[in-house]
C-alpha positions, 0 to 999 in steps of 0.5 A: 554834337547834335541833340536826341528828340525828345520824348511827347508824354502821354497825359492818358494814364488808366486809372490805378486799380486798386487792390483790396488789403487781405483778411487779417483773420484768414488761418490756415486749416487746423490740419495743415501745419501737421500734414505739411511737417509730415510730409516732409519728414516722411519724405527725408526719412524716405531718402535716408532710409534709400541711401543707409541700405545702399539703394535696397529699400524702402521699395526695392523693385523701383530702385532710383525712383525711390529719390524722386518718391522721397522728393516728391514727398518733400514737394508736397510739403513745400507746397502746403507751406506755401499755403500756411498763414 
């Protein structure tokens, strides 16, 4: 059976760039961690108040959307836990 070629290494490897170890006293904003839980409980109570009065409130003129507002609470939420230390 006849062999594969073998593979020539490449000795010129970059030099590894090092990365400088995180602050250990970074915090986070004393406002944080309240705005974030806010927002997702407005957020939840949004879509529960839109499925407990059969789509009629809490804005009854956008019908639907009133999930994506509900959601887009939520999001925000998710994007300032991601912030948290």
């Amino acid at each position: 059976m006849p062999e594969s070629r073998k593979r020539k290494k490449k000795k010129d490897r970059p030099a590894a760039v090092e990365i400088a170890p995180l602050d250990e006293s970074v915090e986070s904003p004393k406002w944080l961690v309240p705005v974030m839980l806010s927002a997702f409980l407005i957020g939840l109570a949004w879509i529960v108040v839109f499925y407990m009065t059969e789509t009629s409130f809490p804005i009854p003129g956008i019908g639907a959307w009133n999930m994506l507002v509900g959601f887009g609470f939520i999001g925000v939420g998710f994007t300032l836990a991601t912030r948290w230390r």
